[in-house]
NUROGU-751185 format. One record per residue (C-alpha): residue number from 1; residue in one letter; y negated, z negated, x. Coordinates in pm, whole numbers. Layout:
N
<rec NUM, "a", <Y, Z, X>>
...
//
This chain:
292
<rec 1, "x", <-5672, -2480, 17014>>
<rec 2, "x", <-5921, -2572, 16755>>
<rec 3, "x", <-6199, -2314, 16703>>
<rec 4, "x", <-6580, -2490, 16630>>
<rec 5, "x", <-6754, -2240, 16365>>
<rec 6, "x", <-7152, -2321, 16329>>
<rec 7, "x", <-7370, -2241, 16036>>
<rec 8, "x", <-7679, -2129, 16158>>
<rec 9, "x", <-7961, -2170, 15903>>
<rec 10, "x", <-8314, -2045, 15980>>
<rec 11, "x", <-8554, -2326, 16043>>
<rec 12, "x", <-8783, -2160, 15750>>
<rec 13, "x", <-8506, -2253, 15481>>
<rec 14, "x", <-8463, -2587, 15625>>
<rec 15, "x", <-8841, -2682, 15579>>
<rec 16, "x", <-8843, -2550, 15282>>
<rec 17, "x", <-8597, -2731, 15151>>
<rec 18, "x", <-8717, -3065, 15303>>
<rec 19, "x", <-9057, -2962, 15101>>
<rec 20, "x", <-8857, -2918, 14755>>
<rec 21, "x", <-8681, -3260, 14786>>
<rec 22, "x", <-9012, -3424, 14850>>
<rec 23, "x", <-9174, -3277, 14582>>
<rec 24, "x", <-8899, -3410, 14304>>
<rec 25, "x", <-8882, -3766, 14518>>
<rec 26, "x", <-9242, -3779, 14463>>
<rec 27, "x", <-9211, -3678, 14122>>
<rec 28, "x", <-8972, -3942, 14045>>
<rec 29, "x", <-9207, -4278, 14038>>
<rec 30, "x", <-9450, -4113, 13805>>
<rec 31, "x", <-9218, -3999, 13539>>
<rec 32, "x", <-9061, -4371, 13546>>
<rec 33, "x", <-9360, -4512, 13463>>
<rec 34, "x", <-9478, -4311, 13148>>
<rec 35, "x", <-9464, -4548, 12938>>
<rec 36, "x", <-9246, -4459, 12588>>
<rec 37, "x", <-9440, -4462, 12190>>
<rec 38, "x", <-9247, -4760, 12139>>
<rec 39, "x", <-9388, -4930, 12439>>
<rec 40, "x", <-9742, -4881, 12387>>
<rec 41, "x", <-9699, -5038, 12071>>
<rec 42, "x", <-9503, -5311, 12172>>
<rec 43, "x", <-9806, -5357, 12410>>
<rec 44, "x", <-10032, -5346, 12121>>
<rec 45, "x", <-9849, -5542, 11848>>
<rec 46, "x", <-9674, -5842, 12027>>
<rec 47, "x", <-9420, -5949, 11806>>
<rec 48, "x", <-9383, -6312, 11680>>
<rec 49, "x", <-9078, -6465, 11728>>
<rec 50, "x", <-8928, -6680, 11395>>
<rec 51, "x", <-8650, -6934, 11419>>
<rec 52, "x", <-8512, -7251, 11208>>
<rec 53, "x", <-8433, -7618, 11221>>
<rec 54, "x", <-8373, -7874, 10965>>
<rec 55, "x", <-8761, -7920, 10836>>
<rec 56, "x", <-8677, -7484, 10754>>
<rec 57, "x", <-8794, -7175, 10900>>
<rec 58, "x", <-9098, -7134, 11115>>
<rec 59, "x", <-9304, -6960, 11386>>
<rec 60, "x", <-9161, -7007, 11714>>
<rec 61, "x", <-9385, -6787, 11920>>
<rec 62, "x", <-9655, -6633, 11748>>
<rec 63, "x", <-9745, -6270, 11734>>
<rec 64, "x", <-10073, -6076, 11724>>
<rec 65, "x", <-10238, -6198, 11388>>
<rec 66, "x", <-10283, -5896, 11152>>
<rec 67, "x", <-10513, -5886, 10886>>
<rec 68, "x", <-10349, -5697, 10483>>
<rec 69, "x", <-10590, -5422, 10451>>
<rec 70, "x", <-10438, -5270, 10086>>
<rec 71, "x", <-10236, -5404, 9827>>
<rec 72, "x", <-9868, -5271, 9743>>
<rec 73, "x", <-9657, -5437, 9997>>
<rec 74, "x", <-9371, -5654, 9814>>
<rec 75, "x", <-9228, -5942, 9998>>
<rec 76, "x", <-8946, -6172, 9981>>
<rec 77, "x", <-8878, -6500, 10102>>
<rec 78, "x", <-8763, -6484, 10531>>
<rec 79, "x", <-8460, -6678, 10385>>
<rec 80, "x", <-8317, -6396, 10132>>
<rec 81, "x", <-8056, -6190, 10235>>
<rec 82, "x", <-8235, -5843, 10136>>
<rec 83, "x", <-8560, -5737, 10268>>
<rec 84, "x", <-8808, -5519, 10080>>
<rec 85, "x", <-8960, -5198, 10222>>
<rec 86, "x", <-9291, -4984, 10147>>
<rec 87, "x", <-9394, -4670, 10278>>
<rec 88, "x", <-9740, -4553, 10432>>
<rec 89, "x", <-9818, -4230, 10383>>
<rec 90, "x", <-10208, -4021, 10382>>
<rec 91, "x", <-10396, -4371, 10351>>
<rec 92, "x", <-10153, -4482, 10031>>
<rec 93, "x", <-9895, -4772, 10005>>
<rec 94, "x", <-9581, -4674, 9820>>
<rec 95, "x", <-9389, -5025, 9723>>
<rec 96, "x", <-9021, -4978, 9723>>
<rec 97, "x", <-8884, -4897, 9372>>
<rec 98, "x", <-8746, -5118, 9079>>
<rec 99, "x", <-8381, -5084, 9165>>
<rec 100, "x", <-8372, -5265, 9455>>
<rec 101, "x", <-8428, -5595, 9230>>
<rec 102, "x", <-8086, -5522, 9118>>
<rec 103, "x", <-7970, -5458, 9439>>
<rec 104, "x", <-8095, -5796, 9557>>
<rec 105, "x", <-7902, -5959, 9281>>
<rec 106, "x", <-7616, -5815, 9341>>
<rec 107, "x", <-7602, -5895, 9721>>
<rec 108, "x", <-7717, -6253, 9573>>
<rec 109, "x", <-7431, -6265, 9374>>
<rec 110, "x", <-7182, -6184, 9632>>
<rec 111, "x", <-7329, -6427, 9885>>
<rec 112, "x", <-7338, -6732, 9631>>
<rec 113, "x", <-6945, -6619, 9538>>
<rec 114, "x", <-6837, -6696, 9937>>
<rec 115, "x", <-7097, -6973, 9953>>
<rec 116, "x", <-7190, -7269, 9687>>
<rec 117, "x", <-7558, -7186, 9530>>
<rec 118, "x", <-7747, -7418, 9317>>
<rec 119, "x", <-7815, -7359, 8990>>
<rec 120, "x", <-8181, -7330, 9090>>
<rec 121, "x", <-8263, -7137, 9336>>
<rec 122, "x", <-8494, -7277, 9599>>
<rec 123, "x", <-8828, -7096, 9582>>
<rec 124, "x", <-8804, -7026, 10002>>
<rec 125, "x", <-8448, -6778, 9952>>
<rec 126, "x", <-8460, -6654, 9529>>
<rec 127, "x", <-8411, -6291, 9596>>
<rec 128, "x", <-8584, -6276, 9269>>
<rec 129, "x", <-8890, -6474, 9407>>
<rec 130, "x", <-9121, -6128, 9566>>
<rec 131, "x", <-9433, -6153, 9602>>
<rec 132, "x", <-9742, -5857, 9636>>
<rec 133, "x", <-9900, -5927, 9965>>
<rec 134, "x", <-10291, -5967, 9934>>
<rec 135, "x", <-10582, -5797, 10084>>
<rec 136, "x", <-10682, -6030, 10363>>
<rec 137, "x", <-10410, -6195, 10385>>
<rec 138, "x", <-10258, -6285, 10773>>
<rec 139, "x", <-9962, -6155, 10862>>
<rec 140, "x", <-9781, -6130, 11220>>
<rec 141, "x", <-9522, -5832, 11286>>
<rec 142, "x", <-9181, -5885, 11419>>
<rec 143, "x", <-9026, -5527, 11472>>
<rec 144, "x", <-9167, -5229, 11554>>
<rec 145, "x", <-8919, -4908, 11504>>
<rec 146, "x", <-9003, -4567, 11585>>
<rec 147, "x", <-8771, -4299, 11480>>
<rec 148, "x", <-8904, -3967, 11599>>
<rec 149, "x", <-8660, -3757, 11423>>
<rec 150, "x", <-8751, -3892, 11111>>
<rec 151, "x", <-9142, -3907, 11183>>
<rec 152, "x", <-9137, -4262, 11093>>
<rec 153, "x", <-9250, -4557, 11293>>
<rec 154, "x", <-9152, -4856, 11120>>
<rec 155, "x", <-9297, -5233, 11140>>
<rec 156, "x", <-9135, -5564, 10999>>
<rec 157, "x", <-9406, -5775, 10896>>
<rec 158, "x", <-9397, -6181, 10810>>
<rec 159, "x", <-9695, -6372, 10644>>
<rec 160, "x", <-9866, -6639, 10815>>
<rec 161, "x", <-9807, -6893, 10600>>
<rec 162, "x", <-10021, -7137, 10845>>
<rec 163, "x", <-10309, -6935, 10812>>
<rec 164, "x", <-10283, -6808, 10469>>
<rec 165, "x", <-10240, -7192, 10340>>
<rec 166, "x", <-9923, -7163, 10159>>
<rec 167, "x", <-9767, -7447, 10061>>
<rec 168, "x", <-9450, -7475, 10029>>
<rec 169, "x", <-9426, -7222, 10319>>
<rec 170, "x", <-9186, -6941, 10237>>
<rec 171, "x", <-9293, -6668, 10562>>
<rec 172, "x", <-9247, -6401, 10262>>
<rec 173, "x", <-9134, -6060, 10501>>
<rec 174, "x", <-9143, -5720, 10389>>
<rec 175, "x", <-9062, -5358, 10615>>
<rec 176, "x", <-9317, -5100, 10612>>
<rec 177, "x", <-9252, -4746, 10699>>
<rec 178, "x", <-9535, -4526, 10838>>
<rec 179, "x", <-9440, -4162, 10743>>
<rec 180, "x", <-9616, -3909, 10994>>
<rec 181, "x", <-9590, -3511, 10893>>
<rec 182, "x", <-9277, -3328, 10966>>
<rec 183, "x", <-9254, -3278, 11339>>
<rec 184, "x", <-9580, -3456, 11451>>
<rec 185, "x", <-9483, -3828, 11566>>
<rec 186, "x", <-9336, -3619, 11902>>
<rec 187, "x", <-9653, -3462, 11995>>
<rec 188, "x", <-9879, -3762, 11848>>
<rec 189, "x", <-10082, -4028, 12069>>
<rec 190, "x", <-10021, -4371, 12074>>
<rec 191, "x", <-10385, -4405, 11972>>
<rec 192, "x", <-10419, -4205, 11678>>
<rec 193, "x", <-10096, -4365, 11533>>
<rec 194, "x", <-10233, -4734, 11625>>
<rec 195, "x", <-10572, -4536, 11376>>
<rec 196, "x", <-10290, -4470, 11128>>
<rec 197, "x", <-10091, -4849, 11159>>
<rec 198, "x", <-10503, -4997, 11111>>
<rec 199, "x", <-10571, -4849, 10800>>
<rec 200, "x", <-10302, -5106, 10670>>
<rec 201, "x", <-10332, -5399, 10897>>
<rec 202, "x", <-10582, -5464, 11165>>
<rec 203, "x", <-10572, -5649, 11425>>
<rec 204, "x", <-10719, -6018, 11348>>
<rec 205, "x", <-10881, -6255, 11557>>
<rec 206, "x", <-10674, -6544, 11583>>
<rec 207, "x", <-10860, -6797, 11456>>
<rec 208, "x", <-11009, -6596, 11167>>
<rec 209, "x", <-10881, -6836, 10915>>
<rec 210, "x", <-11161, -7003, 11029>>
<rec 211, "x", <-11421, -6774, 10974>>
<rec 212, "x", <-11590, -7011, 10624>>
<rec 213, "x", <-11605, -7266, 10890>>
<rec 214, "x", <-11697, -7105, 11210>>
<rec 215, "x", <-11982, -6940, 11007>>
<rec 216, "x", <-12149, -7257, 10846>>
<rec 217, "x", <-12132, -7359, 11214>>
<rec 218, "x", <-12334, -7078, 11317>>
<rec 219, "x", <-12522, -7091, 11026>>
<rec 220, "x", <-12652, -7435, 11137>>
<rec 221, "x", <-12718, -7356, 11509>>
<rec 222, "x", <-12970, -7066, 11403>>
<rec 223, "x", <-13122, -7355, 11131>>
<rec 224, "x", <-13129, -7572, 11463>>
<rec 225, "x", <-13284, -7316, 11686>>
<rec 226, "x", <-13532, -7244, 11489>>
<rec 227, "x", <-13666, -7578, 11497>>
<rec 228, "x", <-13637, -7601, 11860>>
<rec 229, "x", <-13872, -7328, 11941>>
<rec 230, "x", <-13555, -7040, 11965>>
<rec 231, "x", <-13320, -7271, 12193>>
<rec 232, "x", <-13040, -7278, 11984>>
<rec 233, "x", <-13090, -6887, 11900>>
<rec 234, "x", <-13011, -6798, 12275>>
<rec 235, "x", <-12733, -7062, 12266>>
<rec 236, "x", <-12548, -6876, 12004>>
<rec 237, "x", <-12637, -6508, 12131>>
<rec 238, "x", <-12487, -6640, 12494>>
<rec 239, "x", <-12151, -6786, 12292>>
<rec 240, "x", <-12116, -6433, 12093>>
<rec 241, "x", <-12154, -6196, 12388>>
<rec 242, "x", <-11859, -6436, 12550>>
<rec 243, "x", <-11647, -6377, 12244>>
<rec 244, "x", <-11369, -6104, 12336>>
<rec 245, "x", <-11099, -5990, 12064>>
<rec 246, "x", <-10771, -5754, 12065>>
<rec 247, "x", <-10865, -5378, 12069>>
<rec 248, "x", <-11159, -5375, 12271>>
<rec 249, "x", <-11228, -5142, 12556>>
<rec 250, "x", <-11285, -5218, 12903>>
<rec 251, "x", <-11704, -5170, 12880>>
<rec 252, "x", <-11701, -5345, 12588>>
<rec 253, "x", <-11513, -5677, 12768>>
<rec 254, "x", <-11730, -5596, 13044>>
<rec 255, "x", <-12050, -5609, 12819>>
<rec 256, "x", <-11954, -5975, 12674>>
<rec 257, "x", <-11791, -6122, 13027>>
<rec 258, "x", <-11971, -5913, 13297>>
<rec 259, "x", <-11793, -5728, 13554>>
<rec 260, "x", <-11470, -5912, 13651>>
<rec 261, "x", <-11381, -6088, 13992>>
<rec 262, "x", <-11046, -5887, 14053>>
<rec 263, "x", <-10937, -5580, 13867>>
<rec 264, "x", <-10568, -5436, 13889>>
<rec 265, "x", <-10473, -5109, 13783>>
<rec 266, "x", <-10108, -5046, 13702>>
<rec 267, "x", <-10010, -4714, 13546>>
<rec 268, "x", <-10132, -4772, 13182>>
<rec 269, "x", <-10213, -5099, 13241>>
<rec 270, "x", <-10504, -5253, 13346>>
<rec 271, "x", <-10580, -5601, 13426>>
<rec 272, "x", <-10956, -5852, 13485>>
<rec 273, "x", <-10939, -6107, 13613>>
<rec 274, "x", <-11263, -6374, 13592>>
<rec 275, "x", <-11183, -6663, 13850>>
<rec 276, "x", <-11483, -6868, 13728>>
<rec 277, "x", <-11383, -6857, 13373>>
<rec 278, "x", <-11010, -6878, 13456>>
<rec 279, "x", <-10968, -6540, 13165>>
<rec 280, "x", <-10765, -6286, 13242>>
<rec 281, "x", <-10769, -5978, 13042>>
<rec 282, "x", <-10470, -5737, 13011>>
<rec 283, "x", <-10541, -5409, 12856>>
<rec 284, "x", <-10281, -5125, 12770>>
<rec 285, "x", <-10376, -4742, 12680>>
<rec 286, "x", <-10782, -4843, 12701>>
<rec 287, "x", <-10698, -5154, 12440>>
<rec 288, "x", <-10685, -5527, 12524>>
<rec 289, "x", <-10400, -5637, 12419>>
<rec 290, "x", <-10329, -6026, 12563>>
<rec 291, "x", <-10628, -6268, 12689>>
<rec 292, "x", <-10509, -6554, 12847>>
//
């Protein structure tokens, strides 16, 4: 004859327990959508995409447009086999050092012994050919690294050749290290390291290669509304407090679109939506960071 034992358990310890797994269930959703360093940047920094056919490398998506800040990056043509790398550290650029020229030649060397080089090196892949980066000049980023164990976020840059008007276009790339104090990138906002990343490069509008142009243009509205009794003058203010660039704040979009039709708000991200303007503004940590 089987024998039936029963386990009786108070009904005390069974709510509690029901309250417990709740608590963690409900728990769950929120820590999934914390949002990781290297995601907040991604958000802030979209990388451009680069790819090649037979007319040679190019652009195929493009990134957010960053503007060179300070001198002492060292690039190489996209098409050489080595990549130079600087390091950012307390507001100074420290190029890589002198021996990796000899490293590049030697990787050169090795490469041309499995594969046929000319005798002159094309200007677009000499891993002789580096080049400083200028102040000013437009660059897009196409990696963003961070290693937290080493305090060191690190961004792969390529120059715009487009906007920078090289000709013949070699996308000259370069790796930049951001060096953070021992044990601090852990405990450090994404803000105050996107401070850090804009003392080098910030973020550009992307048509600022136009900026000679765009401000003769405006230069010859306020010549024109001054001769028509202020009309052009209130022209141009309505056209600048439209104008809305990456890194603004919510009030600040607000102030130059008015207050949107629809507004979402998803975790970190926040979205307006202006149905008569057909805009839609994504922002991420506080920042806009796409306008489309």
């Amino acid at each position: 004859m089987r024998q039936i034992f029963r386990i009786l358990i108070p009904s005390q310890a069974i709510s509690g327990l029901a309250l417990t797994l709740a608590m963690l269930v409900s728990a769950l959703p929120a820590q999934a959508q914390a949002p990781t360093l290297g995601e907040q940047l991604a958000a802030q920094y979209k990388l451009a995409k680069m790819g090649a056919d037979s007319s040679g490398t190019s652009v195929v998506e493009e990134g957010t447009l960053l503007a060179v800040q300070k001198g002492g990056i060292v690039g190489t043509p996209y098409k050489s086999v080595t990549t130079r790398t600087a390091t950012f550290q307390d507001g100074t650029v420290h190029a890589s050092d002198v021996a990796h020229n000899a490293t590049a030649q030697k990787v050169g060397k090795l490469f041309c012994g499995l594969k046929k080089c000319p005798t002159t090196p094309d200007a677009a892949s000499d891993e002789n050919a580096t080049k400083f980066f200028k102040v000013g000049d437009k660059v897009y980023a196409t990696k963003i690294d961070v290693h937290p164990d080493k305090d060191q976020v690190v961004m792969g840059i390529v120059a715009c050749d487009t906007c920078n008007k090289t000709d013949p276009p070699t996308y000259n790339k370069a790796n930049v290290v951001f060096q953070f104090a021992k044990g601090s990138l852990a405990s450090t906002p994404a803000s105050t390291i996107e401070d850090t990343i804009g003392q080098l490069f910030t973020i550009s509008d992307n048509n600022s290669q136009d900026q000679g142009e765009q401000q003769q243009g405006q230069n010859q509205q306020q010549g024109q509304g001054q001769g028509q009794g202020g009309g052009g003058q209130q022209q141009q203010q309505q056209t600048e407090t439209q104008t809305v660039q990456m890194g603004m704040t919510p009030d600040q979009v607000i102030g130059a679109l008015g207050k949107p039709d629809q507004q979402f708000n998803i975790g970190p991200k926040q979205i307006f939506v202006y149905k008569t303007a057909g805009v839609k503004v994504t922002f991420f940590g506080g920042k806009v960071v796409d306008v489309q």
